[in-house]
C-alpha positions as CSV (number, residue, x, y, z in Angstrom):
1,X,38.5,31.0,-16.2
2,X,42.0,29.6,-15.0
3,X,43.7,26.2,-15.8
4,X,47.2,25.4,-16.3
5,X,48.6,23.6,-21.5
6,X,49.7,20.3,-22.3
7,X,53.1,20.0,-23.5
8,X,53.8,17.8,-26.7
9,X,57.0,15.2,-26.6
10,X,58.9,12.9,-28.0
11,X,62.5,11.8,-26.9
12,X,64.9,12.2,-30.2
13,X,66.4,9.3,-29.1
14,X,63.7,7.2,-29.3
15,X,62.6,8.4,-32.7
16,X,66.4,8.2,-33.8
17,X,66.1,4.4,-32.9
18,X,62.7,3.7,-34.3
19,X,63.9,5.2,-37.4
20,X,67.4,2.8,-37.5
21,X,65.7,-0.2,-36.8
22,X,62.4,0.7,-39.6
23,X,62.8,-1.4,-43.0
24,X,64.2,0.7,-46.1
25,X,61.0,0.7,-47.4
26,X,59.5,2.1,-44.3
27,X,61.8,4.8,-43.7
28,X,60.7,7.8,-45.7
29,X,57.1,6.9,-44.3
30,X,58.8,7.1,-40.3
31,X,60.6,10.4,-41.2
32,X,57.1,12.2,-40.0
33,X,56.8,11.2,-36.6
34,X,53.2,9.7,-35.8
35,X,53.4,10.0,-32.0
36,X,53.8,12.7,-29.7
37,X,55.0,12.3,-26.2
38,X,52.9,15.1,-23.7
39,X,53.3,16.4,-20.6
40,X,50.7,17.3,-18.4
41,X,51.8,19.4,-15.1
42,X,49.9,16.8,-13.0
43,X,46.9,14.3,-13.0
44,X,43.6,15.3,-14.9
45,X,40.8,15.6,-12.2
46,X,38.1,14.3,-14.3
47,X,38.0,13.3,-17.7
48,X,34.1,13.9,-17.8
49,X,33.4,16.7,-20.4
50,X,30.1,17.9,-18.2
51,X,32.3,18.5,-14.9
52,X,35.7,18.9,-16.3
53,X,36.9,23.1,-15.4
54,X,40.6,23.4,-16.1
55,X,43.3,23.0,-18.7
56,X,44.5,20.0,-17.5
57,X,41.2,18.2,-17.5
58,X,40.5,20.0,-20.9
59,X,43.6,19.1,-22.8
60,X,42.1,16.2,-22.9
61,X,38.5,16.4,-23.3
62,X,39.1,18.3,-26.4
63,X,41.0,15.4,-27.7
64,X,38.4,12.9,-26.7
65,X,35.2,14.7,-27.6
66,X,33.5,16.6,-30.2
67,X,31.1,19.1,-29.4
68,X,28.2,20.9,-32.3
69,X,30.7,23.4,-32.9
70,X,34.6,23.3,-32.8
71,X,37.2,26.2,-33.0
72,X,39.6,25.8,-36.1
73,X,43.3,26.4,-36.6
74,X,42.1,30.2,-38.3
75,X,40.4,30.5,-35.1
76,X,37.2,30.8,-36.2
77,X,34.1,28.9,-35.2
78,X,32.9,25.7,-37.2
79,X,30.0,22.9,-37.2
80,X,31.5,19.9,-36.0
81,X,29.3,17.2,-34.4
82,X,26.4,19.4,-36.0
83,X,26.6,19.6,-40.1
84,X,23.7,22.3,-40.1
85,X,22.7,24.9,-37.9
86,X,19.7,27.1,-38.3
87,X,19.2,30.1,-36.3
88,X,15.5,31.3,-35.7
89,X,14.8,35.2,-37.0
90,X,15.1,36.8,-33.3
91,X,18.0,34.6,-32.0
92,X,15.9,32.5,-29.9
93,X,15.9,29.3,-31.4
94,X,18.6,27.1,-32.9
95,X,18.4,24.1,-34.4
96,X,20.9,22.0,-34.8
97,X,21.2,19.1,-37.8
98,X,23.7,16.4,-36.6
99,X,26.2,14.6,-39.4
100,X,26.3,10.7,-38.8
101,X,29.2,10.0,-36.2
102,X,29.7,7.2,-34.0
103,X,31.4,7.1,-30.2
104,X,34.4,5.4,-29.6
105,X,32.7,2.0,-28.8
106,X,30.8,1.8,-32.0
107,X,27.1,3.3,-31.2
108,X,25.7,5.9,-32.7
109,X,26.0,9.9,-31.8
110,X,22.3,11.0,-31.5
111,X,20.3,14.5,-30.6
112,X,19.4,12.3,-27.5
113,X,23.7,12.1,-26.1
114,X,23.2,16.0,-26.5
115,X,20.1,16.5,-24.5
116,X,21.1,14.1,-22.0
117,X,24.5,15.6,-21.4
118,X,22.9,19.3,-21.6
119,X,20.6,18.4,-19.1
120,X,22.9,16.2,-16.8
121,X,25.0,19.5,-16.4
122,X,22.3,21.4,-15.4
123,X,20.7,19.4,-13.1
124,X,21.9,20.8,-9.3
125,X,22.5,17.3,-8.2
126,X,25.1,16.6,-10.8
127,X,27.2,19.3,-9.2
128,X,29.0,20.9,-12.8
129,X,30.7,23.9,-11.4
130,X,30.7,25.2,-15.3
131,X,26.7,24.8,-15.6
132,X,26.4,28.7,-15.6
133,X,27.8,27.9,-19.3
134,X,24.2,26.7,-20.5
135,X,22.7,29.4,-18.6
136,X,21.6,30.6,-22.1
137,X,18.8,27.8,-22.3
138,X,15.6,28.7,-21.5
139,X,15.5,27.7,-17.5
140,X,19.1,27.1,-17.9
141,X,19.5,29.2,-14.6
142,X,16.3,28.4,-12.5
143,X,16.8,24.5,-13.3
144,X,20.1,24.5,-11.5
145,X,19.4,26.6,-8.8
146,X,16.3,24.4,-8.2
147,X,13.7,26.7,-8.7
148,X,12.3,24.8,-11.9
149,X,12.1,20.8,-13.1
150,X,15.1,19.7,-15.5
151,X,12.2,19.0,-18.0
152,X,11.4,22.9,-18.1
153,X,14.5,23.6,-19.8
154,X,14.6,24.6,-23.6
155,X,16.2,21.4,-25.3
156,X,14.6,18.6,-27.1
157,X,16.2,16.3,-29.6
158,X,13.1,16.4,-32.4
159,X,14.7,12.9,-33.7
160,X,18.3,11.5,-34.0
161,X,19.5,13.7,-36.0
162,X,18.0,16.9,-34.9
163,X,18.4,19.1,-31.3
164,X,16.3,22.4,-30.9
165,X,17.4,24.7,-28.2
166,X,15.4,27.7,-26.9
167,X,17.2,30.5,-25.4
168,X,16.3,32.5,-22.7
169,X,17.2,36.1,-24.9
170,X,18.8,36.7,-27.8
171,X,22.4,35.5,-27.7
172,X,24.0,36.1,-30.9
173,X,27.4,34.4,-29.8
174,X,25.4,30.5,-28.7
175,X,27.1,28.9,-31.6
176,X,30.5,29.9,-30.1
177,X,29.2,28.5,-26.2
178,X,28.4,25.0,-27.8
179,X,32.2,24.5,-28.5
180,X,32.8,24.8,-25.1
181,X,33.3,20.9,-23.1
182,X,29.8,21.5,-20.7
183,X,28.6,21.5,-23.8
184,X,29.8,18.0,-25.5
185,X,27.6,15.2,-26.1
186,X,27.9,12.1,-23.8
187,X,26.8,8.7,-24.0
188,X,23.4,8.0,-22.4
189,X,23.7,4.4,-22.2
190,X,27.3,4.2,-20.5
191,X,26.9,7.2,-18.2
192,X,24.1,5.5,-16.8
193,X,25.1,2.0,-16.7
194,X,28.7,3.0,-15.2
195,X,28.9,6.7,-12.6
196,X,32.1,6.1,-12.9
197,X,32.7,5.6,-16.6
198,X,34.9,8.8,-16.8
199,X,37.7,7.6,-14.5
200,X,39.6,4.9,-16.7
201,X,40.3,4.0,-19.9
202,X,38.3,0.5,-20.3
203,X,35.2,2.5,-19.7
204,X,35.9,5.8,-20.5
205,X,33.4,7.0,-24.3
206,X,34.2,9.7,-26.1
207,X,32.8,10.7,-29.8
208,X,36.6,12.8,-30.7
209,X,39.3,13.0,-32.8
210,X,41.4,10.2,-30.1
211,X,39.9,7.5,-27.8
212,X,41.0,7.1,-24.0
213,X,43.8,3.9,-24.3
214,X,45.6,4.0,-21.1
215,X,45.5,5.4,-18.0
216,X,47.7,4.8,-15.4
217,X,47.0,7.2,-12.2
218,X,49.5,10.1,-11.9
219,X,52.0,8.4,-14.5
220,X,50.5,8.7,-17.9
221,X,48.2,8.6,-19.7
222,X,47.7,7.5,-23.8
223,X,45.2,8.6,-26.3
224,X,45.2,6.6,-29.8
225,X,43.3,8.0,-33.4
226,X,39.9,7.3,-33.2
227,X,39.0,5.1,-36.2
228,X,35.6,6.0,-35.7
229,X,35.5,9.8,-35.3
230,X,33.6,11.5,-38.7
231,X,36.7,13.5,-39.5
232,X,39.8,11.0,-39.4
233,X,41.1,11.9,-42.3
234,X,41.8,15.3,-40.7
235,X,43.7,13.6,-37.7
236,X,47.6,13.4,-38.8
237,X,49.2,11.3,-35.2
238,X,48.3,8.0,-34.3
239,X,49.0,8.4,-30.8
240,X,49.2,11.1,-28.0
241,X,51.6,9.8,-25.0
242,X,51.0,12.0,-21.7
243,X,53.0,11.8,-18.9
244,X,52.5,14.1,-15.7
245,X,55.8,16.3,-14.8
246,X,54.6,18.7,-11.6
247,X,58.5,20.6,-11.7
248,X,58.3,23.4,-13.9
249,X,62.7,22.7,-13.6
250,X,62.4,19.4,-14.6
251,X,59.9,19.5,-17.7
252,X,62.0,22.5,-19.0
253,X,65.1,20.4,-19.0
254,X,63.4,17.9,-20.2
255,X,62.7,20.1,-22.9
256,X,66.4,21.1,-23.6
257,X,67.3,17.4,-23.5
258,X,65.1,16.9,-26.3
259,X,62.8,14.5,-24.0
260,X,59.9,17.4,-24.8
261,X,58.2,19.2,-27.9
262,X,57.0,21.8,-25.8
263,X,57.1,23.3,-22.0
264,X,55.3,25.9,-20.5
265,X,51.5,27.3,-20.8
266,X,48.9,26.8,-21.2
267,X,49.0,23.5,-18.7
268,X,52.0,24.5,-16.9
269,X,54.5,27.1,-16.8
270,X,58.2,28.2,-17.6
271,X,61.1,28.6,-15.1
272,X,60.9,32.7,-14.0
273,X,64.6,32.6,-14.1
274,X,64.6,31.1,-17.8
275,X,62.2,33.6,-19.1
276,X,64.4,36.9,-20.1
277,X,67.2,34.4,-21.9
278,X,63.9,32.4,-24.1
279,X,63.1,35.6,-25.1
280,X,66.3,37.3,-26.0
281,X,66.9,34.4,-28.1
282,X,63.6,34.1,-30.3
283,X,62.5,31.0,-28.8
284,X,60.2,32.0,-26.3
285,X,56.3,31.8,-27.8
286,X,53.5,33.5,-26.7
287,X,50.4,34.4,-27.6
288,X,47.3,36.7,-26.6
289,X,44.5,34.9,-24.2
290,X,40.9,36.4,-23.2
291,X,42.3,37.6,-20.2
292,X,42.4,41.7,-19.1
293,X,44.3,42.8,-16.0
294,X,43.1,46.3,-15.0
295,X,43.0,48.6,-11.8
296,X,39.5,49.8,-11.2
297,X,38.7,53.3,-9.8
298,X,36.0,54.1,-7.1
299,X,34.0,56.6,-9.5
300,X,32.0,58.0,-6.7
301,X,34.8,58.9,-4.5
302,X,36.8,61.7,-5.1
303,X,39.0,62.8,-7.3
304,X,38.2,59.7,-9.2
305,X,34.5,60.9,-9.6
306,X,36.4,62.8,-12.3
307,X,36.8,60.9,-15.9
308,X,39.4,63.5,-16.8
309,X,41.4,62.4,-13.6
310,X,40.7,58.5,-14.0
311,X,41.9,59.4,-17.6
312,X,45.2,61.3,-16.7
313,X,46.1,58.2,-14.3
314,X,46.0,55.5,-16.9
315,X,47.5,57.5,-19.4
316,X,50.5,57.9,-17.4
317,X,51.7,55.2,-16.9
318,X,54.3,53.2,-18.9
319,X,52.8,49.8,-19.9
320,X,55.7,48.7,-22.0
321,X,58.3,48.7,-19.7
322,X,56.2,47.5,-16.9
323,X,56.2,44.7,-18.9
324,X,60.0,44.3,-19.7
325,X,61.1,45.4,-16.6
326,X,59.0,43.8,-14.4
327,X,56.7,41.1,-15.6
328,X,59.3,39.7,-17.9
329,X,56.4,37.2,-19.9
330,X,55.5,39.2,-22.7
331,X,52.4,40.3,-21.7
332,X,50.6,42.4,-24.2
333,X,50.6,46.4,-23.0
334,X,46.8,47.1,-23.3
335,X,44.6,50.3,-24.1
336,X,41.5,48.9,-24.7
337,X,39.3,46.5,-22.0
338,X,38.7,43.5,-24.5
339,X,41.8,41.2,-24.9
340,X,43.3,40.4,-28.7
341,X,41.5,37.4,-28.8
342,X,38.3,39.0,-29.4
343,X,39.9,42.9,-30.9
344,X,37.5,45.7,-31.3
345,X,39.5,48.4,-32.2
346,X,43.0,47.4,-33.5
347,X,45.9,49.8,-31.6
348,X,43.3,50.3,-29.1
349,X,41.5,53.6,-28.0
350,X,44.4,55.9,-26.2
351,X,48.3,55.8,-26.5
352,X,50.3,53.9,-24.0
353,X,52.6,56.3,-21.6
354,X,51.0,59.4,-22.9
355,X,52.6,61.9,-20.2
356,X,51.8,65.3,-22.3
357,X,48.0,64.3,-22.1
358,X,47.8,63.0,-18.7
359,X,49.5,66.2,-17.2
360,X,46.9,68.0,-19.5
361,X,43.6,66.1,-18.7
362,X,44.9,66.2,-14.8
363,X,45.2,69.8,-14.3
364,X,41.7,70.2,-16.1
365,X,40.3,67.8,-14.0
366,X,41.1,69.1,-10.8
367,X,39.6,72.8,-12.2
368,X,36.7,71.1,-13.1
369,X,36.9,69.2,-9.4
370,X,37.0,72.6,-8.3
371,X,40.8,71.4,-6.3
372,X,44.4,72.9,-6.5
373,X,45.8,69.8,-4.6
374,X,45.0,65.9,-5.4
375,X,43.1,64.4,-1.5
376,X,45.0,61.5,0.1
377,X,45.1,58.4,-2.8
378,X,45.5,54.7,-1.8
379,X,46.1,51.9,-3.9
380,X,44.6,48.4,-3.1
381,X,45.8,45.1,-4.2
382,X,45.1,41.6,-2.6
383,X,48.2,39.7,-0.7
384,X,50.4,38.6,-3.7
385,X,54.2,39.4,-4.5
386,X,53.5,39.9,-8.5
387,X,50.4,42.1,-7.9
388,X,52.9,44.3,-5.2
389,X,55.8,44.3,-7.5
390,X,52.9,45.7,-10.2
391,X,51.9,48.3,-8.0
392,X,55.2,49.2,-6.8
393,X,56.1,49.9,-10.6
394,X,52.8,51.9,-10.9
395,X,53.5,54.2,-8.1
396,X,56.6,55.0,-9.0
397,X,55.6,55.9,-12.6
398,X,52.8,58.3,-10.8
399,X,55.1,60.1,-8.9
400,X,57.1,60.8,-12.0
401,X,55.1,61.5,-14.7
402,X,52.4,63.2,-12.4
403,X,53.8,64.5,-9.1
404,X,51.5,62.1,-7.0
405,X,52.1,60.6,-3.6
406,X,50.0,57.2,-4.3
407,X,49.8,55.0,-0.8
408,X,49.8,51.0,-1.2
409,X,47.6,49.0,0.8
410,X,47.7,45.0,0.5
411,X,44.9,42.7,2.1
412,X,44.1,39.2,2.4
413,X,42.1,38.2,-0.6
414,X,38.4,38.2,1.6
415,X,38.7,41.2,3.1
416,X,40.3,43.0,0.2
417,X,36.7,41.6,-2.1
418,X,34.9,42.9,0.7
419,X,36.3,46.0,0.5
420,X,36.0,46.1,-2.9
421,X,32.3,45.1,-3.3
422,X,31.4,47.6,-0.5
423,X,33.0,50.8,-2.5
424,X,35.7,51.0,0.7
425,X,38.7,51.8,-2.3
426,X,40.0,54.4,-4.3
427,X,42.2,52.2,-6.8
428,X,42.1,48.4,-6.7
429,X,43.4,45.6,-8.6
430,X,41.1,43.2,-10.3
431,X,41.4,41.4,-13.8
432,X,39.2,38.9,-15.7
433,X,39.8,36.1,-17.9
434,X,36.9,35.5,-20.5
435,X,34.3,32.5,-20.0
436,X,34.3,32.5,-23.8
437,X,35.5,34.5,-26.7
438,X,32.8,37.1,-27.2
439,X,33.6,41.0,-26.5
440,X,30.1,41.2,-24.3
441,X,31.7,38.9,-21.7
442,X,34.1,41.7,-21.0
443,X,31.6,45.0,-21.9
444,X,29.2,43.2,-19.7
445,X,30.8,43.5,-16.5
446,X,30.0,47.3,-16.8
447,X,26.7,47.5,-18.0
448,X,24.9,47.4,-14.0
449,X,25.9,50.1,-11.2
450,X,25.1,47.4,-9.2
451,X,26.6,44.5,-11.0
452,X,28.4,41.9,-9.1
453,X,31.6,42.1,-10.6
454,X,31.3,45.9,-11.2
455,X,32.7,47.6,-7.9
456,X,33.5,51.1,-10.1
457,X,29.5,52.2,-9.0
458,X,29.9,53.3,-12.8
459,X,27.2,53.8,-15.2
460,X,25.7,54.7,-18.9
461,X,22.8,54.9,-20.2
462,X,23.9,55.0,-23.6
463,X,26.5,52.3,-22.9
464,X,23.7,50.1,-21.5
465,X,21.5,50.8,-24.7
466,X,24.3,49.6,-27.1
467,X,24.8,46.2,-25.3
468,X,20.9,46.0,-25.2
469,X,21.1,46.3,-29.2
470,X,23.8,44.3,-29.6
471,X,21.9,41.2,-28.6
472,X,19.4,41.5,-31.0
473,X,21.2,43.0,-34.1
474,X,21.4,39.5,-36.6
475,X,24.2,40.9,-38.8
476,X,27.7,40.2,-36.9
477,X,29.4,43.2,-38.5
478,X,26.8,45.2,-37.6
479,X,27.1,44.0,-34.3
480,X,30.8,44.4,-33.6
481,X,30.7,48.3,-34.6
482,X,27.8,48.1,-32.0
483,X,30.8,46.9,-29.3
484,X,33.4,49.3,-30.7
485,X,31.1,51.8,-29.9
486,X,30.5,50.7,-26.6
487,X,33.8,49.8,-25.7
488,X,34.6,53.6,-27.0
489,X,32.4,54.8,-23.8
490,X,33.9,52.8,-21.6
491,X,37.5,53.9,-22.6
492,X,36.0,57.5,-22.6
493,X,34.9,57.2,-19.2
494,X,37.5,55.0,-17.8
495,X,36.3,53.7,-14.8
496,X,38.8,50.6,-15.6
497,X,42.2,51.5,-16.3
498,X,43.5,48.8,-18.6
499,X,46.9,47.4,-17.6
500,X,47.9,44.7,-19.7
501,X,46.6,41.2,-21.4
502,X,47.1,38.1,-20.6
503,X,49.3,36.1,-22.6
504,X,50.0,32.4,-22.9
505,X,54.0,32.1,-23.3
506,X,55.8,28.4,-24.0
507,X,59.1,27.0,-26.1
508,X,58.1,24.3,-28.3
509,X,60.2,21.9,-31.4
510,X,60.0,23.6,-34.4
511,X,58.9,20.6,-36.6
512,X,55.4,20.4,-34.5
513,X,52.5,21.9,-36.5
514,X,49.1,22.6,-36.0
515,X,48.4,22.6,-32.4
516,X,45.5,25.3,-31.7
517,X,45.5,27.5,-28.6
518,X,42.1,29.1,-29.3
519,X,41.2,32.6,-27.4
520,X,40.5,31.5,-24.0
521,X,43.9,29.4,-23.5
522,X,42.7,26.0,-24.2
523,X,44.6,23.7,-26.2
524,X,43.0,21.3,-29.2
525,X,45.6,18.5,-31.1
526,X,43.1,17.3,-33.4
527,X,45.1,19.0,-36.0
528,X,48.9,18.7,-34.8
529,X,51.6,16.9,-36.8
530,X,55.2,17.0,-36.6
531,X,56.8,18.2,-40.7
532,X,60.3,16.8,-41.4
């Protein structure tokens, strides 16, 4: 996943006036500002839930639309759209009973917006680069690689009020998929009357918390309360005022002027050179996204055919002041594979610059390897000045804490996934940002030797059996020890070294409340309000 956070503003000025010129009796009321002013880092590509694939476009989706499910402010997953879900005894079927809504132009949300849109995203000719989303559904995948007919998928509104979905397998996490945008309804009748009805404002449907006012091309763009969404009451601002800043410089002093609520991620980013002082002064925010970056080792080439060895390598190092030192964004050191947003096993599963044990689990390694001297090691990393200052850093901790000469080697991105993918690598960079917020998208990668985004030629037979059961075991507790155990093998083994998680980091007013950043990065206002 990848995308850039909307930024919430207001100029004080503006609310300074507003608040002079109000009526007494209107004053206490204007205290609590009603409008934000937003900045988005440039124009939305498409404002279409079904082909929409970054922050930008997302920030406002999310606003405009309302999926079955939606992620709360506790983070936690909710019926939305749908008032009632019922999940079938082996996972396989859901059923989903729909509350009475309406879309922004008055008609009525029905099974049929779902199935339509479900369908629409699937179908190859609509092009949805996200459509491997609903690959879940029962023909999900043949439908939109052509090899089966869009009717052959497992969705069917039973009425108005009712969608059943069949899945392929079990998938224990679905509810959590539908809150995702490929999955939001859309209006039948206007997508077909109107191919274009996503691209402005007097066209533009949505069933959300805020309907599409305004939208003037790369200058703004405004939102207003929908008076017709089912959960008003819940929506504190009237208004949601975008405009599009692309200088990182210029929004941030925007920000210090007091033009801006909030700069930085997750639809943009902070000045480098601004970073350390944010921090050192409290004001810098961040939080923990689904995101891992990790160095992967090639487990059938030696020494790192070894689990000690891998082991000793990623214990040595020094993940804290990589961070400090180096990154300087408050990334979160990690000893564990899945990120915070989805936690396993709080603290993780080894201890972060652990030299003792590294020199330990080294020297029985290479007794084990049957070697009294470490072969020629090379470090790989793809073209890129932050992955080479990482590596740089890394090296130099090996050398220290271990005694070994590690050689960098940098390629251009193709050749360096070629490499990868062909096992032509000792150590190489690689990291992976969830597609939602479920521990298995991460465990997963590891589960096939010959898994696409494997590369380690790792494998475990008891690691693959413990994912296997994890997608049919009903109770979710039951389930996540299931992970924790897994994840323990993996860590065991280590044919990832994790490195650190990916954070979201921003400065925003201290009077704005209730914005959600849910575990993937993506932002959601439905909730926000500004306090006095």
């Amino acid at each position: 996943m990848n995308g850039l956070l909307c930024a919430s503003v207001l100029a004080a000025a503006a609310g300074a006036a507003m608040a002079a010129d109000a009526k007494p009796e209107q004053k206490a009321e204007q205290s609590v500002r009603k409008e934000m002013y937003l900045n988005l880092y440039s124009e939305p590509p498409t404002l279409d839930p079904g082909l929409g694939e970054e922050n930008l476009s997302f920030a406002v989706i999310r606003a405009t639309f309302d999926g079955l499910t939606r992620i709360g402010a506790d983070g936690q997953i909710h019926p939305s759209a749908a008032e009632k879900i019922d999940i079938s005894n082996d996972l396989r079927t859901y059923t989903f009973h729909l509350r009475e809504a309406k879309w922004s132009n008055g008609d009525r949300v029905t099974a049929r917006d779902f199935e339509y849109a479900w369908k629409r995203v699937l179908d190859p000719r609509t092009g949805a680069n996200y459509a491997y989303q609903l690959y879940a559904i029962k023909n999900g995948k043949k439908v939109n690689r052509g090899e089966a007919k869009v009717d052959d998928l497992g969705i069917k509104a039973l009425d108005d009020k009712t969608l059943q979905v069949t899945l392929e397998a079990p998938t224990p996490y679905f509810s959590l998929l539908t809150s995702f945008p490929s999955y939001y309804p859309v209006n039948q009748k206007v997508a077909e009357s109107n191919g274009k009805w996503a691209d402005e404002a007097a066209t533009h449907v949505g069933n959300g918390p805020f309907k599409l006012e305004s939208w003037d091309h790369k200058e703004k763009l405004v939102l207003a309360k929908n008076p017709t969404y089912w959960d008003k009451d819940a929506v504190k601002l009237d208004k949601l005022h975008f405009t599009m800043v692309e200088d990182e410089y210029t929004e941030f002093a925007m920000f210090e002027n007091g033009e801006l609520d909030w700069a930085g991620s997750p639809t943009s980013s902070l000045p480098y050179d601004e970073l350390l002082t944010l921090r050192e002064d409290g004001k810098l925010k961040t939080q923990g996204i689904a995101g891992t970056y990790w160095y992967k080792f090639n487990t059938e080439q030696a020494p790192f055919n070894n689990a000690k060895i891998r082991k000793a390598f990623a214990y040595a190092i020094d993940r804290a002041s990589l961070i400090h030192d180096v990154l300087q964004t408050n990334q979160i050191p990690a000893t564990a594979a899945v990120p915070p947003s989805m936690t396993l096993k709080e603290g993780g599963y080894f201890t972060d610059h652990d030299v003792t044990t590294a020199k330990k689990l080294l020297a029985e390694g290479m007794k084990e390897s049957g070697i009294t001297k470490l072969p020629p090691i090379t470090l790989s990393f793809n073209t890129s000045e932050a992955h080479k200052k990482i590596a740089d850093e890394i090296q130099s901790q090996w050398k220290e804490n271990l005694g070994v000469d590690v050689q960098l080697v940098n390629k251009e991105w193709k050749v360096y996934m070629e490499d990868l993918h062909e096992g032509n690598y000792q150590i190489g960079r690689m990291g992976w940002l969830g597609d939602f917020n479920d521990p298995i998208n991460f465990l997963e990668l590891y589960k096939e030797k010959d898994g696409n985004n494997n590369d380690t030629n790792w494998e475990n037979p008891k690691y693959k059996a413990l994912l296997d059961q994890s997608a049919t075991e009903k109770d979710p507790a039951k389930r996540l020890a299931i992970l924790t155990e897994a994840e323990q093998i993996l860590m065991d083994e280590m044919p990832i070294m994790p490195i650190y998680f990916y954070t979201n980091s921003w400065v925003q007013d201290e009077t704005l409340q209730g914005v959600v950043i849910d575990g993937l990065g993506y932002v959601d206002f439905k909730w926000a309000s500004f306090t006095n």
